[in-house]
C-alpha positions as CSV (number, residue, x, y, z in Angstrom):
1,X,-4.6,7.4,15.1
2,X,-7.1,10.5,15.7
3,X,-7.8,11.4,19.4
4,X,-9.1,15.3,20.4
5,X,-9.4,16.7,24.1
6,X,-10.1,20.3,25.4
7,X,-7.1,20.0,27.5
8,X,-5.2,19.1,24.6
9,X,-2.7,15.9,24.0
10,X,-0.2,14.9,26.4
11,X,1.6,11.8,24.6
12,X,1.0,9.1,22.2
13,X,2.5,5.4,23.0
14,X,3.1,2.2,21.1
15,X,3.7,-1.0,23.2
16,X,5.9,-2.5,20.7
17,X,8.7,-0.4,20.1
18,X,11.3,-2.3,18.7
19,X,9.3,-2.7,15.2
20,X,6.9,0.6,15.6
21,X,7.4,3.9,17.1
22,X,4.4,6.3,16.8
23,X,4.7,10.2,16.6
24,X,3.4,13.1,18.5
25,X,0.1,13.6,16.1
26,X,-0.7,10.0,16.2
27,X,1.1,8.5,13.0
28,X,2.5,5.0,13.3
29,X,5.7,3.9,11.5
30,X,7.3,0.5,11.1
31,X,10.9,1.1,11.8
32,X,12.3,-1.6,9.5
33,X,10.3,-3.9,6.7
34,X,8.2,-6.4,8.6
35,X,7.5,-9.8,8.5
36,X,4.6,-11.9,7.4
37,X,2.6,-12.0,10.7
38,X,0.0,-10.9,12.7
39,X,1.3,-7.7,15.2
40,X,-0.7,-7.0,18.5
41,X,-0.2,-3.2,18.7
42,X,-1.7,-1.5,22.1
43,X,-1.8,2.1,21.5
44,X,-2.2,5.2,24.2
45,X,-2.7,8.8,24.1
46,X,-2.6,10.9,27.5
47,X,-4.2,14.5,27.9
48,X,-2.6,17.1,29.6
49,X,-4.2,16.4,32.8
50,X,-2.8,13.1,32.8
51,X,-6.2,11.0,32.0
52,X,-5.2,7.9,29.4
53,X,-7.2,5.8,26.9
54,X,-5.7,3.0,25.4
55,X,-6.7,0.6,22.6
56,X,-5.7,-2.5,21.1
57,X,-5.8,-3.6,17.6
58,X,-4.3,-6.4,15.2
59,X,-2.2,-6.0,12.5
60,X,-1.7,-8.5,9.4
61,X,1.0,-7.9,7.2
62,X,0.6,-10.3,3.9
63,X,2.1,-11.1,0.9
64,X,1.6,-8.6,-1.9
65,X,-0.1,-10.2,-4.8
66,X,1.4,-10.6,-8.1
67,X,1.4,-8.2,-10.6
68,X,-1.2,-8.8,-13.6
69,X,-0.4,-8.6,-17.1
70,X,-1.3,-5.8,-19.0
71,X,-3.2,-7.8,-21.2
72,X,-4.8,-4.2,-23.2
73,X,-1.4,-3.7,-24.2
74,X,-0.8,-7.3,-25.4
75,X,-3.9,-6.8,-27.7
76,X,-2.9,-3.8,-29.1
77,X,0.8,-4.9,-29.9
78,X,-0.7,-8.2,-31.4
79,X,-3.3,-6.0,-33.6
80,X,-0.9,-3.9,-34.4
81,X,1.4,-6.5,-35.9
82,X,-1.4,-8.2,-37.5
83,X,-2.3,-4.7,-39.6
84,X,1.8,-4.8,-40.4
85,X,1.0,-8.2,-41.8
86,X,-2.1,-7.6,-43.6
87,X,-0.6,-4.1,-45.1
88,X,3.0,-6.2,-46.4
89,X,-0.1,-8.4,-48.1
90,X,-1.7,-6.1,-49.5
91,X,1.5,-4.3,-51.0
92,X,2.9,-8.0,-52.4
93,X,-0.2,-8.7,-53.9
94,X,-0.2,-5.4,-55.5
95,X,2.9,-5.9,-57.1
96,X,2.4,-9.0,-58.7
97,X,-0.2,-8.4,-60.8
């Protein structure tokens, strides 16, 4: 989170601190690995002088999505074994005649 104030910042608070806690320069941290879920997260940052803003904002943790094959690297280790192929050809052919 970014807040600036000429009187400087006072305090940063999360509402829901038994799965977040959020740090004196604004930074949010899940404490342990969440669950698949929406989280309602209500932040505030005081200044000095006591004056508070607060906002509110949803968070959607998903699932990650599966890793895609490397298919480059498929194609180059089936060319390469095709060339192996073609050279072992070559060099029987050779041979026989």
């Amino acid at each position: 989170m970014n807040a600036t104030d000429g009187s400087g910042i006072g305090e940063w608070t999360i509402n829901n601190t038994a799965e977040f806690e959020i740090d004196s320069d604004g930074v949010i941290t899940n404490l342990d690995s969440l669950e698949l879920g929406t989280y309602s997260l209500t932040v505030s940052v005081s200044d000095t002088l006591g004056y508070i803003k607060t906002g509110t904002f949803t968070l959607t943790v998903v699932e990650e999505p599966p890793a895609q094959t490397d298919m480059t690297l498929i194609l180059i280790a089936g060319g390469g074994a095709a060339i192996v192929l073609v050279l072992v050809v070559i060099a029987v052919k050779k041979r026989g005649s």
